[in-house]
RODO-2510 file (C-alpha; in nm, 4 decimals, decimal comma):
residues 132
     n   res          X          Y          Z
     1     x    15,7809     8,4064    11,3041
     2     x    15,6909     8,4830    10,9559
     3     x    15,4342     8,1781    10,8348
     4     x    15,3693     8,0730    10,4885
     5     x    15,0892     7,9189    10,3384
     6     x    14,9952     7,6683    10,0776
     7     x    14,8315     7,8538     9,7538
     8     x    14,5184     7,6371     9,7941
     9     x    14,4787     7,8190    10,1917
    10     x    14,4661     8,1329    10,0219
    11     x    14,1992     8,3631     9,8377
    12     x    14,3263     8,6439     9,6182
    13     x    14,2628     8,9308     9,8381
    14     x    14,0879     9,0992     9,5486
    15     x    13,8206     8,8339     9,5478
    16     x    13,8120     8,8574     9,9118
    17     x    13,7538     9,2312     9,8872
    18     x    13,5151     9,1793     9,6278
    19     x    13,2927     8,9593     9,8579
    20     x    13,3273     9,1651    10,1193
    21     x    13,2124     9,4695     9,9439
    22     x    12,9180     9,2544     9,8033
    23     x    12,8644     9,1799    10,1603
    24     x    12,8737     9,4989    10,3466
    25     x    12,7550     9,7303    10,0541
    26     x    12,4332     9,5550     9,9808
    27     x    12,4237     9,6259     9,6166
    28     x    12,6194     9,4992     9,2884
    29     x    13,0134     9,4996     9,2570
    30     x    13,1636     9,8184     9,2235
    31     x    13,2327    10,0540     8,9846
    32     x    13,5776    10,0914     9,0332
    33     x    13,8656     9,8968     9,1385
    34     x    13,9855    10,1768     9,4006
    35     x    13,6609    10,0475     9,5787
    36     x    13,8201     9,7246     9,5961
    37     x    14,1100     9,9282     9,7488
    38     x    13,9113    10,0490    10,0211
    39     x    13,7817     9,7208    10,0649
    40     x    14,1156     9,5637    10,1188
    41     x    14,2028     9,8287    10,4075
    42     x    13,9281     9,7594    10,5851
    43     x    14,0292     9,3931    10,5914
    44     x    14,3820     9,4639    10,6562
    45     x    14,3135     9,6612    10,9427
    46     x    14,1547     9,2790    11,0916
    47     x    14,2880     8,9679    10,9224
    48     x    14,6099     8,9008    10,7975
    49     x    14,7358     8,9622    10,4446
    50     x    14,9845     8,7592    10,2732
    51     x    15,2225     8,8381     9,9601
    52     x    15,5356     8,8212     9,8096
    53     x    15,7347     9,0542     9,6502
    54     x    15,8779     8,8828     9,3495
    55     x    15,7204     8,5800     9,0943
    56     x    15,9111     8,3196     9,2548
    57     x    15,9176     8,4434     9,6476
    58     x    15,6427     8,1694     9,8618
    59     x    15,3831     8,3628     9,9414
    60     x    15,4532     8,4804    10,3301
    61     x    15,2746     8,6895    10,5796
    62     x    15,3106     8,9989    10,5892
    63     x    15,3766     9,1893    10,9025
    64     x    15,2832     9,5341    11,0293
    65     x    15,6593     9,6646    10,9097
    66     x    15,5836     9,5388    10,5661
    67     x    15,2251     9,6976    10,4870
    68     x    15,3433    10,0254    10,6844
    69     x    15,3211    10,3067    10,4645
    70     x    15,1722    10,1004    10,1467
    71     x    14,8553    10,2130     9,9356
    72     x    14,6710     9,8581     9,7566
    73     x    14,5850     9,9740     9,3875
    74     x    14,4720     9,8309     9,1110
    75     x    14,1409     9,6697     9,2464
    76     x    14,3435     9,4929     9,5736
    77     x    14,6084     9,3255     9,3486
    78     x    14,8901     9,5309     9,4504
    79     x    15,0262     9,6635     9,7396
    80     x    15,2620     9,9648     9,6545
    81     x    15,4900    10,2545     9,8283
    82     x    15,5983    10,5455     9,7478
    83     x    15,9125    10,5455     9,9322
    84     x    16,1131    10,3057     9,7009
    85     x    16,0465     9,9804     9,8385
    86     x    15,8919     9,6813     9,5909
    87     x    15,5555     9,6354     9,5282
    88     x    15,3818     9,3449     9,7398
    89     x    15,1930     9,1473     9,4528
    90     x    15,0192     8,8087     9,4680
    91     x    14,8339     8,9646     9,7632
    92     x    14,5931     8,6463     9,9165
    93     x    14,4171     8,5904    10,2264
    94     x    14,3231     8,2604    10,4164
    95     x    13,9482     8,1943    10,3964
    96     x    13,9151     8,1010    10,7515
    97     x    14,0483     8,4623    10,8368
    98     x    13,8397     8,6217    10,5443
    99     x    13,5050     8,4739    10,7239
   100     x    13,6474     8,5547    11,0391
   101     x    13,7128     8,9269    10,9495
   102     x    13,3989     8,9882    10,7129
   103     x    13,2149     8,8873    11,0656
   104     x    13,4108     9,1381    11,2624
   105     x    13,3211     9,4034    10,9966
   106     x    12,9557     9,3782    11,0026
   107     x    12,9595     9,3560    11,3636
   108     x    13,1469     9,6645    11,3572
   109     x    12,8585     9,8033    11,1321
   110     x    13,0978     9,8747    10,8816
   111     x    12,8994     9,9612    10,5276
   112     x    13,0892    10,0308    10,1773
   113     x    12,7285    10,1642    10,0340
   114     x    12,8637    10,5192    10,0300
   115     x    13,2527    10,4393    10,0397
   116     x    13,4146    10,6848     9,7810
   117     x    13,7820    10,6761     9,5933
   118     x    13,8971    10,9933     9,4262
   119     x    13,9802    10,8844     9,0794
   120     x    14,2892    11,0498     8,8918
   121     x    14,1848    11,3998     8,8474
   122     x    13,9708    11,5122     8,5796
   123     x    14,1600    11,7332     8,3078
   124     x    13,9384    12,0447     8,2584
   125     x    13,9246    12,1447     7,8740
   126     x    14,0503    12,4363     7,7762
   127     x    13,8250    12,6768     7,6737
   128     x    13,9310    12,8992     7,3965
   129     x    13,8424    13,2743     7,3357
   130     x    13,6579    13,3130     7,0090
   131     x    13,8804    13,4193     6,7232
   132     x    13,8361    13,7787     6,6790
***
């Protein structure tokens, strides 16, 4: 059974990831938004996420089929695959299930205080040999 939600259930799971990192970092938001990335797996892998894949779908859960293979980007706003399928956007999750799961991370001892992203790679500049 795929369940849908109200919008005023829901939290944008960016928020959501953004209080949880708050939570379970112990220090300010983060620097970048692929923190918020790694935020959001950690609270997919406990609570349910809902989306929808185009502006006018009702936001639905999503099930295990749907978020297999998917990478969130852009700071927990997107849910994306490289295999050709459509983005998930409008990602939200309920805030019973976001208290619920931020509990279930700290008792885990989960801690985002040294949780890295690798950015885009740097471009080395090219160095030049000095005109003769």
């Amino acid at each position: 059974m795929v369940s849908e939600h109200r919008p005023n259930d829901l939290v944008a799971l960016s928020t959501a990831a953004a209080a949880a990192y708050l939570a379970l970092a112990r220090r300010g938001l983060p620097q970048a938004q692929g923190l918020l990335d790694v935020a959001a797996i950690a609270l997919a892998a406990c609570i349910p996420i809902y989306g929808a894949r185009h502006g006018a779908e009702p936001l639905r859960r999503l099930t295990d089929a749907d978020v297999a293979g998917g990478k969130f980007t852009h700071g927990a706003s997107r849910l994306q695959f490289g295999d050709g399928r459509s983005a998930f956007t409008r990602l939200a999750v309920t805030a019973a299930d976001f208290a619920k799961g931020l509990e279930r991370l700290k008792r885990a001892g989960v801690n985002f205080a040294h949780a890295r992203h690798d950015a885009a790679p740097r471009r080395l500049p090219t160095v030049m040999p000095p005109p003769a």
